[in-house]
N, C-alpha and C positions, 0 to 999 in steps of 0.2 A: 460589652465584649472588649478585651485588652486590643489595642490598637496592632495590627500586625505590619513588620516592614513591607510586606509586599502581598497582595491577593493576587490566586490565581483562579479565571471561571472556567470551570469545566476540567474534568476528573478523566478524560482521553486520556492517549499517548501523549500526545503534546503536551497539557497540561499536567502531567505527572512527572514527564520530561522534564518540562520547567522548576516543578516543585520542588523536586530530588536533589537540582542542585543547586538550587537557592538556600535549601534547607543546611546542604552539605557544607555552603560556604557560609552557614552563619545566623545568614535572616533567618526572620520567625515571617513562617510563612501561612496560609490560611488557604485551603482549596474551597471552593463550592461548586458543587456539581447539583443539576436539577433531577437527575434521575436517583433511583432511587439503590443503583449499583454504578458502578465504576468503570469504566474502559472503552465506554465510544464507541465507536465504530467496529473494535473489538475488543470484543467480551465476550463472556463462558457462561456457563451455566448448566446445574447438572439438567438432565430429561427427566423430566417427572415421570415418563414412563418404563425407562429402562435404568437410570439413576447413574449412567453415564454423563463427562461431563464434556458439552456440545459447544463450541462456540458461534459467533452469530452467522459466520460462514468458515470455511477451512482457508487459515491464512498461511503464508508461506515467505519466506528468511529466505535473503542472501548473505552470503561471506561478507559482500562488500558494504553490508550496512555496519558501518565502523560504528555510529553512533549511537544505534540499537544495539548491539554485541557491549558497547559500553557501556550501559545502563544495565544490561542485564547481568554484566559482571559486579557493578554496584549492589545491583538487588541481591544479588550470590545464588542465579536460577540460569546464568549460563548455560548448566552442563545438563538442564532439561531442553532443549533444543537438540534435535537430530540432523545429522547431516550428511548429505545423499552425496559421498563424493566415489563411488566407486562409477555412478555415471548418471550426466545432466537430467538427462530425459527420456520417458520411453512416450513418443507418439504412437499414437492408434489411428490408424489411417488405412480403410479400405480390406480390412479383414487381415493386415500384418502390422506388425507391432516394429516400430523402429527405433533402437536404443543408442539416443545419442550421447558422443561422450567429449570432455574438454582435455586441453593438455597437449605433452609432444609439443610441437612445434612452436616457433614465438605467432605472437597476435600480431595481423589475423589469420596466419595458417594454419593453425589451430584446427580448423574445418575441416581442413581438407582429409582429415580422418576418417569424417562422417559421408565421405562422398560414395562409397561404396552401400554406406544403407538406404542415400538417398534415391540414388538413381534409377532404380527399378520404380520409383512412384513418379518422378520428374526430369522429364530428359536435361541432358546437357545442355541444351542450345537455352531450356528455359532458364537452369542456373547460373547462365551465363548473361545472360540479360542483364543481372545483377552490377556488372564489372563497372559500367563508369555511377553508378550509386554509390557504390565501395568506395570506387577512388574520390569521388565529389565529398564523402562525407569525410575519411580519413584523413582530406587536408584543410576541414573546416574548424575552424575554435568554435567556443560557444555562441559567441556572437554574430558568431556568422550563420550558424543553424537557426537562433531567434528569427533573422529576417523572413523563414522561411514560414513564419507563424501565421500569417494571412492566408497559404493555403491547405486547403486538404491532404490528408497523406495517399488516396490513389491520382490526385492530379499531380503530385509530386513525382511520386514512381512511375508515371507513364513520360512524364517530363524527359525523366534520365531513363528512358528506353528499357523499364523493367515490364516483360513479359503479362497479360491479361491473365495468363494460367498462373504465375508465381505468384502474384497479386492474391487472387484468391488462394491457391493454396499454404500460402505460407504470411502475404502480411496481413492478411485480413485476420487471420488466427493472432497475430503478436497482438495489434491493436487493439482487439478482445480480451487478450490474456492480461495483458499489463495496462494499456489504459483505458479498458473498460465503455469504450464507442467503436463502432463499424470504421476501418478504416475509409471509407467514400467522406465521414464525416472529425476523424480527426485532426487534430494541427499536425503538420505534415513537421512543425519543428519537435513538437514532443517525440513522434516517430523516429526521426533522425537522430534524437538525441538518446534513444533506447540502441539502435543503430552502432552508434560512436561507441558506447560504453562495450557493446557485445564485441565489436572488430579489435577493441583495446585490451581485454583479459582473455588470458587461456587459463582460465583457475579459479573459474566460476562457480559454484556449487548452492546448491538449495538445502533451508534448512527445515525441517517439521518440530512444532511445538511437541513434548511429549507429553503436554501436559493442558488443559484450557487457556486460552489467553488472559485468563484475569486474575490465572494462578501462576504464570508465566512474569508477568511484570505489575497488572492493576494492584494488587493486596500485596504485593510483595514493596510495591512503590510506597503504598499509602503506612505499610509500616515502615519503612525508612523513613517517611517526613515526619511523622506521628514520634518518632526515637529520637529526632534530631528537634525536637523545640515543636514540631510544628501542627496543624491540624488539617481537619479532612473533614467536610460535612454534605452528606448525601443527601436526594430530596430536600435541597435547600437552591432554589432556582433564582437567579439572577436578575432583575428588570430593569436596570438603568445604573448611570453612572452617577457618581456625586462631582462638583465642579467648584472649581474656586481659584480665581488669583489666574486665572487664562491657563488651567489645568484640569485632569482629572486627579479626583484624592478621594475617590472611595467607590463603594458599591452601594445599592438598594438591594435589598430582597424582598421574595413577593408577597412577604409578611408585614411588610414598611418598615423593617428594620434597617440602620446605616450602619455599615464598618468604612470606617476609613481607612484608610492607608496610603502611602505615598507612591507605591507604585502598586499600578492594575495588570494583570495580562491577560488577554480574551481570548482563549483555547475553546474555540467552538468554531462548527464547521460554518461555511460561509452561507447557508440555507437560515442558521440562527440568529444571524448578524443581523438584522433589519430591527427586529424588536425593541433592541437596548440602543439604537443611534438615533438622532434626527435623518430624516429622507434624504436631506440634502447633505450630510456630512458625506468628504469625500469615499471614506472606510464603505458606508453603505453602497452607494452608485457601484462600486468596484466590485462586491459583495454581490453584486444583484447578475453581474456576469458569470457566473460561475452555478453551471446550474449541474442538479445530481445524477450518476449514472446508476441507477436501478440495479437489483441483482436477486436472485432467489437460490438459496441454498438448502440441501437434501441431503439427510441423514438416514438410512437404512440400515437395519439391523438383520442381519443372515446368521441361521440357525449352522451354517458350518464355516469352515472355510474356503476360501471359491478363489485366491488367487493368493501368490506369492510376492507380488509388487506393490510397493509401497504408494505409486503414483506415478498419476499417467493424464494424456491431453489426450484429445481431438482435435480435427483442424476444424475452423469454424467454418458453417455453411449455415446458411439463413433456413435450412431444415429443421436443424441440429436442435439439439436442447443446449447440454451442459459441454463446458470446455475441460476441465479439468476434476480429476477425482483422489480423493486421498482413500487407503487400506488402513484407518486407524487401530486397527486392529496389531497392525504390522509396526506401529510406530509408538502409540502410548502401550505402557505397560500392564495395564487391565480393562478390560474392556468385555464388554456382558456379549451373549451369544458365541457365535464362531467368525463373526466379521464383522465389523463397523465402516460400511463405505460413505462420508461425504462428498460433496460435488457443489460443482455451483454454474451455475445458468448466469451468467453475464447478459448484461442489456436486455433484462427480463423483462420491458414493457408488450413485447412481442409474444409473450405466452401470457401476460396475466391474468387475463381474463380464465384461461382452466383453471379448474379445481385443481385440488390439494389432491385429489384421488387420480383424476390425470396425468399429473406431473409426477408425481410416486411411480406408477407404470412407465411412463416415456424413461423416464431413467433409469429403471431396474433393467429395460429394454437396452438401453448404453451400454450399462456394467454388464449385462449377458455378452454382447456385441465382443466384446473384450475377455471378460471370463466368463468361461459357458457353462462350467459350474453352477454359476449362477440359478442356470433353470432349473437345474434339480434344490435348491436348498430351498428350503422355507422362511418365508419372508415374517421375523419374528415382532418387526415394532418400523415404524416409519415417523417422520418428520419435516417438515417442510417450515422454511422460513423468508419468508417475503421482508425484505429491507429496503429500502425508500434510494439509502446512498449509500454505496461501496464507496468511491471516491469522487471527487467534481471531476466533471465527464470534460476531457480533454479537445473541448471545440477549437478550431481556427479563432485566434484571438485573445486566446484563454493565457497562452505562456508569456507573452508579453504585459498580459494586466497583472499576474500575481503579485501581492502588495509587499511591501517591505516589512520586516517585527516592528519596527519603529513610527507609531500612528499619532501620536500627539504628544503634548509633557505629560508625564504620569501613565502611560500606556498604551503597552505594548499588543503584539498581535502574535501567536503560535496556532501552526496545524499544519495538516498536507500540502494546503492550499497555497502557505506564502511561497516568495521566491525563495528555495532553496537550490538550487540548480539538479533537483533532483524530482522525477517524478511521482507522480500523488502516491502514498506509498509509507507504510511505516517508519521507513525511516527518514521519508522527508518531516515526518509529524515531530520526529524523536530531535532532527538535528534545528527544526522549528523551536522546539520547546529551550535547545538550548543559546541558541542566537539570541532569544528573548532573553534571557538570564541571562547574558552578557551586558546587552542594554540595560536592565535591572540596576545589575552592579556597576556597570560602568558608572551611569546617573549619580551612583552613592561614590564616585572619586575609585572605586575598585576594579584594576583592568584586569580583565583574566580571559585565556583562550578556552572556551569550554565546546565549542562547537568542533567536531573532527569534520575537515574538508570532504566532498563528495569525490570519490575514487577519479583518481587520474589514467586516463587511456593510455597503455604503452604500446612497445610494441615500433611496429611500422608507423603508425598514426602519431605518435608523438613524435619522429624522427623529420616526419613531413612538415608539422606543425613550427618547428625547432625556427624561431627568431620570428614568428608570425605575432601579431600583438592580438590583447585576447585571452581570455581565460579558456583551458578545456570545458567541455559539455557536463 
């Protein structure tokens, strides 16, 4: 095998991230991925039974992923991404439907739009609990929300005198939606640091793939590096590193073939880490913290049409099945039957035990809940997919360990997991991939900025912050 500048293991985000533009600036690059398709955590794939193409759950874009908007502008798949900017979200909550929307006002009054759809579900006095959490967080930097990493996010919020009814109705749902643990159990700084970012933009907007995620960026990526020099090789799994001269300089695969190369980068989630280290290296110990948040995702197939909305939540209650539902129907451009509804059941260990025939029913019970339609149409094909890890489940502890791209000479680290200042989250993987490619090239004498900064809060909160030392969140 021809010596490549640089390997990268594993065929995710991150590691295609990295590939892309390593590839773009030069090096000859080499991926190997152990599966025997492409995209990690997220990927696609058509239904063998309806021949729709499914991904492994329905994943969902912001504006403010500068880093991912980049890449996909590279890959030229931009303009299949939709985006819901006529209004944020429509929560389902209690038999009415509440459609929130951004804008108007500078950040964080922004909200105060929404106050007329909220209050019929949550009195004032509860939304106001809220006020010195706002203020506490709007005049923290980053690192002053880190220290808060020791505790949970409901001993945080009770801390700053937010309401036991708000808590459940509204942060236990974020906690769920975005990082993927009960708020009782997650880092109160991760919390705060979702917090920061939302009081900082009025011009927030979600985007839906129109397309599978592995025809979104995975195949679109691997032919960009494939064009530019480079290569891509699938079911081709990784087992250890090669070493020399107080470095890493190649790879093993689990064929006992070596590639070398001078520089490594290891784009694998931190559950894979343990395999290719010694116990004792510090990469592993760090690795062994970070443990996976579970999720199960539901695809049904309805013989008409049953609703007009693209996407919708629930608030989280430890009753509940699923948080969130997309109308694929409403978003990709073909799609078999009269509706395609996915969903996804966050912190699925709490239902695993049912069948695949139970959870089909609890959900279709959801989407009626919502659209009542529903119960009249005929239920033409179903799907269920049980996933081990959505993302490393955001414990007290967790944001203070996340590792640096830079692990020893010759190799590097990409995924959700490092410190990006951004949480677990495709485009913390995308703007991973490319930090690591910075180090890459720097090592070779090449400085280049390839990494775009994680969005800065405006607004009120940047005005408070003004001469405080400290990076934003």
């Amino acid at each position: 095998m021809t010596k490549p500048d640089a390997v990268i293991v594993g065929a995710g985000i991150a590691g295609l991230s990295c590939a892309v533009r390593l590839a773009e600036a030069g090096l000859a690059v080499s991926v190997f991925e152990a599966s025997e398709v492409p995209g990690g955590r997220a990927r696609s794939w058509s239904d063998p039974v309806m021949g729709d193409s499914v991904d492994i759950g329905p994943h969902i874009l912001l504006n403010k992923y500068a880093n991912m908007c980049a890449l996909l502008e590279r890959l030229g798949t931009a303009d299949q991404v939709l985006w819901q900017t006529e209004e944020l979200l429509t929560v389902f909550d209690r038999g009415r439907s509440m459609h929130f929307k951004v804008g108007g006002l500078p950040a964080p009054l922004h909200f105060v739009r929404n106050l007329p759809r909220i209050l019929p579900s949550v009195p004032l006095h509860h939304l106001l609990s809220n006020t010195r959490l706002a203020w506490q967080t709007l005049r923290s930097t980053g690192p002053e929300l880190m220290k808060l990493d020791a505790i949970t996010g409901r001993e945080h919020l009770r801390r700053c005198g937010v309401s036991d009814f708000f808590i459940d109705w509204f942060w236990a749902a974020a906690a769920m939606a975005v990082l993927a643990v009960p708020v009782e159990r997650c880092s109160a700084a991760s919390l705060m640091r979702l917090l920061g970012q939302a009081l900082g933009h009025n011009d927030i907007a979600f985007g839906m793939p129109k397309v599978g995620l592995s025809d979104l960026y995975a195949w679109p990526a691997i032919e960009f590096i494939r064009r530019h020099g480079g290569d891509v090789r699938l079911g081709s799994g990784v087992t250890g590193f090669l070493r020399g001269q107080g470095r890493v300089t190649g790879i093993r695969l689990g064929d006992g073939t070596e590639v070398e190369a001078p520089a490594v980068v290891l784009a694998v989630p931190p559950t894979a880490i343990a395999p290719l280290l010694p116990a004792d290296h510090a990469l592993a110990r760090t690795a062994r913290l970070f443990q996976p948040s579970p999720y199960i995702s539901c695809y049904l197939w309805f013989d008409r049409p049953i609703t007009d909305a693209r996407f919708w939540a629930r608030p989280w209650c430890p009753e509940g099945y699923n948080t969130d539902f997309y109308n694929l129907s409403n978003i990709r451009p073909a799609t078999r039957g009269g509706a395609l509804i996915a969903s996804n059941i966050i912190w699925s260990g709490r239902v695993e035990a049912l069948s695949d025939e139970a959870i089909i029913e609890a959900t279709r019970r959801e989407i009626t809940d919502f659209a009542p339609q529903a119960q009249h149409a005929q239920l033409l094909s179903a799907s269920v997919h049980r996933i081990p890890m959505a993302i490393p489940a955001a414990f007290p502890g967790t944001e203070t360990a996340r590792p640096q791209t830079a692990v020893e000479q010759g190799l590097w680290l990409a995924g959700d997991w490092v410190d990006t200042a951004l949480p677990y989250c495709m485009e913390s993987a995308t703007r991973a991939g490319a930090l690591a490619a910075e180090g890459v090239l720097a090592e070779r004498g090449l400085y280049r900025r390839l990494a775009l900064p994680p969005p800065r809060p405006g607004g009120l909160g940047r005005w408070l912050r003004s001469g405080q030392e400290g990076e934003d969140f």
